[in-house]
N, C-alpha and C positions, 0 to 999 in steps of 0.2 A: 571789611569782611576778610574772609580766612585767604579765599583768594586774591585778593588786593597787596595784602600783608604778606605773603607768599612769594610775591613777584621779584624777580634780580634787584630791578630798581629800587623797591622800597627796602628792600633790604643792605643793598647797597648805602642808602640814604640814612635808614636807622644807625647802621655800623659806624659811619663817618660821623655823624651825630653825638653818637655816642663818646667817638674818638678825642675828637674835636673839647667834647665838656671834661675828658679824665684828663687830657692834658692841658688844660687849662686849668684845671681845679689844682691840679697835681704839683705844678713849677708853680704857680704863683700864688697858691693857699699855703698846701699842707707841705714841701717843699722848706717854704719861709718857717712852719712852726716846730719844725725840725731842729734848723738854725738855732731858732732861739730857744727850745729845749737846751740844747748845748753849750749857749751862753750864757744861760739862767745855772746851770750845775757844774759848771765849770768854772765861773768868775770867784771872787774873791770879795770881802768886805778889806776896804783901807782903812788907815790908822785913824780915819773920822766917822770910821762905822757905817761907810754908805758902800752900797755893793756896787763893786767894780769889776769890766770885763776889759781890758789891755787888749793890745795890737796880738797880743801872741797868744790872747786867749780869741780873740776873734777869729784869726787864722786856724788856730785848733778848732772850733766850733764848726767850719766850714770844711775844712779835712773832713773831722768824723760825720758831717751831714752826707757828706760825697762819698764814701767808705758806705756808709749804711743804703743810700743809695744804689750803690753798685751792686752790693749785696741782693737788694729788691730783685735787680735784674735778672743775678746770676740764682736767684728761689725758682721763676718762671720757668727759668730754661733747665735747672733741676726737674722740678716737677713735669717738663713736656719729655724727659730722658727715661721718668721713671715709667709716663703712661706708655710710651715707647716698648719699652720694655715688656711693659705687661701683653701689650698689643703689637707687634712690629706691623704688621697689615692696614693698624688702624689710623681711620683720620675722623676729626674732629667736622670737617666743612662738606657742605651740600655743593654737589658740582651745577652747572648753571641748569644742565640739561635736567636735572635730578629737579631744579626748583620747578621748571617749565612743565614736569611731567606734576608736579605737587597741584598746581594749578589747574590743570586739567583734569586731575585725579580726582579732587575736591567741586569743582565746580558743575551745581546742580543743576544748570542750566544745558547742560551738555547731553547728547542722546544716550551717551555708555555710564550715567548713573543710574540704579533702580531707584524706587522710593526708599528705600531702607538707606540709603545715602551711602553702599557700597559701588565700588569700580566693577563694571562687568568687563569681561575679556573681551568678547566679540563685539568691539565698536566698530563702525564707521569713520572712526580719527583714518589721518595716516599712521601707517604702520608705524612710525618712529615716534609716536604720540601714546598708541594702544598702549596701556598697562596687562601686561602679560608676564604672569610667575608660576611657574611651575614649584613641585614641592620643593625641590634643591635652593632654587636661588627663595623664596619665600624664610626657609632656614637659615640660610645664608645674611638674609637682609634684617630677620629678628636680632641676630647675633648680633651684629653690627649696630643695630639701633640699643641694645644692652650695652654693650662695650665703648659706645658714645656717652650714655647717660651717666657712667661710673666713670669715665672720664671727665668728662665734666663737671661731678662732683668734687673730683680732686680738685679739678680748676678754682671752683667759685669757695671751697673752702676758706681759701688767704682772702677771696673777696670779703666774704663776712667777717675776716679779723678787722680786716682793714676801716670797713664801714663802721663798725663798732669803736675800736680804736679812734678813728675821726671824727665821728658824734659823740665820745667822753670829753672832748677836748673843746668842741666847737660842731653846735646842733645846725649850724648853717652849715657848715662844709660836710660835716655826714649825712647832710641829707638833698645837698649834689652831687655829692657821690654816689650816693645809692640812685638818681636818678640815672646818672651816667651807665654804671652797672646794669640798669635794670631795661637801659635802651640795648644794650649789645646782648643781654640774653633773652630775646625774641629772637631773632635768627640759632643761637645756641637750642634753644628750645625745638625748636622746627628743624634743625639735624638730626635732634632723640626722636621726633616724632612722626618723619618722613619712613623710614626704612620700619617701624615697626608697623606704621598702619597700614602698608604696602604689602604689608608682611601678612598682617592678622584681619585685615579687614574690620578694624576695632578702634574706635574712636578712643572707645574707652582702654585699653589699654597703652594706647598713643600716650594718652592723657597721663595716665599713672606712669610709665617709665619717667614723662618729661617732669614732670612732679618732684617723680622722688629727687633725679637729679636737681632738681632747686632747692629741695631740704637742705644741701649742703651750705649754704650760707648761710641762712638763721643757725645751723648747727654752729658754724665758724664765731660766729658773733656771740653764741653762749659759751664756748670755750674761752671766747678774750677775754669775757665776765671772770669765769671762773680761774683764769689765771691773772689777769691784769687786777680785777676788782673795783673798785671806786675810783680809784686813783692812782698814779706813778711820780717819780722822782724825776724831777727835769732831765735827766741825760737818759733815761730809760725812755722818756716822753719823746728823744728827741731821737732817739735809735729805733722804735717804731714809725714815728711820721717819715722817716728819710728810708726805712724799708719800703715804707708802702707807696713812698714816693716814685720810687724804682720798680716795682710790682705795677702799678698802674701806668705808667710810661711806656715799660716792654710791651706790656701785654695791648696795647693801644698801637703803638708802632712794629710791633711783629705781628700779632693776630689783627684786630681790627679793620684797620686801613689794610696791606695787602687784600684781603677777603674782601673788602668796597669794592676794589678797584677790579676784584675777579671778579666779581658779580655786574659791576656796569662799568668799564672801560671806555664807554663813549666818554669824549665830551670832558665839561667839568664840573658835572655831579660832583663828587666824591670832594672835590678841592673846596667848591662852595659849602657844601654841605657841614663841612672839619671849621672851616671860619664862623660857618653859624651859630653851630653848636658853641667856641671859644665868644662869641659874641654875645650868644645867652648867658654863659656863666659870668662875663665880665659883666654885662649890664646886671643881673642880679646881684652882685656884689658891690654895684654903685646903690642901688635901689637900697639893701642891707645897711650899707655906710650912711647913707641918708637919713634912714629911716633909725640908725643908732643901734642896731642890733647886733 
């Protein structure tokens, strides 16, 4: 349920989850196809007509995988400078207190829901539980819940290159990655849709802000269509998987995991959780290997 999904923990748990499968998919799939993008267009046919890649074509392959990589990283931190920009006030994350009050907002078991399944002001909670907005902060918390969901458009936009980009190439690794992806924007999702229905008392409007901001990936993924196309030339192949190699690393080790660890800092949730995840993607990728696909 909405309030289950909601809780620090579980979302703590999704996020490392999540973590755990992009950097695992990332260094030891799409990483490697990178690699060999750049040895595949950069080698040479010898004098017996068989293609060859040399010590010094290998070392170059691994330069420009690490170069495009690097790159990956420094897109992330572009793009968090430009939302910056737009927003200097604005954040991206639910504080813990903000989730505990979502929970309690939501759940209909509680005396301050009517049946229309809005918050009433005059609860019985303790005070630091009551949801109470007057019209300033109500405006204040739309705004914010706007300015979340066009931010995180920007974000999931390279998602969708990326996912697309990795399923032209190999339908098994783009479609762990799009699982990966698709665990860490549940919590993304429930940032756009905390501060508006706090706001509006509108499920339905929650719903459509969080929405639109998810359009931006299928948007992303029909852009790579429309510039990539069918196909790429091994060193172009191999200068996007080593981008996106770096795109999903940052954004796992800067966003993801920090954000676990604020939301549940007990314990070793968050550690277990990052191995599990690394542990489903390697066992599906034995299961893959096995099964020849």
């Amino acid at each position: 349920s909405l309030v289950h999904l909601a809780s620090p923990k579980s979302l703590s748990v999704a996020l490392s989850l999540s973590a755990g499968v992009m950097l695992f998919i990332s260094l030891v799939e799409i990483y490697g196809k990178s690699v060999e993008g750049f040895t595949a267009g950069l080698g040479e046919d010898n004098a017996d007509g068989e293609y060859e890649c040399d010590q010094t074509c290998q070392g170059n392959s691994w330069l420009a995988g690490t170069a495009c990589f690097v790159t990956g990283f420094c897109i992330i931190y572009v793009m968090d400078w430009i939302v910056h920009k737009i927003s200097p006030d604005f954040s991206d994350e639910l504080d813990v207190a903000d989730l505990q009050a979502l929970e309690v907002a939501v759940d209909p078991t509680l005396p301050h829901f009517h049946a229309t399944g809005t918050p009433v002001a005059n609860s019985k909670l303790d005070d630091e539980k009551t949801i109470k907005f007057n019209a300033k902060s109500r405006h204040q918390l739309n705004r914010t819940g706007v300015l979340t969901a066009v931010a995180i458009a920007i974000h999931n936009l390279p998602e969708g290159v990326a996912t697309y980009i990795a399923a032209m190439r190999d339908v098994r690794v783009g479609a762990v990655l799009a699982i990966g992806i698709a665990l860490h924007n549940i919590p993304e999702g429930i940032a756009v849709a905390t501060p508006v229905y706090f706001a509006t008392d509108s499920r339905c409007k929650a719903f459509l802000w969080t929405f639109i901001s998810a359009l931006a990936e299928p948007l992303g993924g029909v852009l790579a269509w429309l510039v990539v196309g069918e196909g790429l030339n091994p060193v172009v192949e191999g200068v996007m998987f080593g981008i996106v190699t770096g795109m999903m690393v940052t954004i796992s080790i800067k966003e993801l995991i920090p954000t676990a660890v604020k939301y549940w800092p007990q314990g070793s949730v968050v550690t277990v959780a990052i191995f599990g995840g690394m542990l489903i993607m390697a066992t599906s990728l034995i299961l893959f290997a096995y099964a020849g696909v």
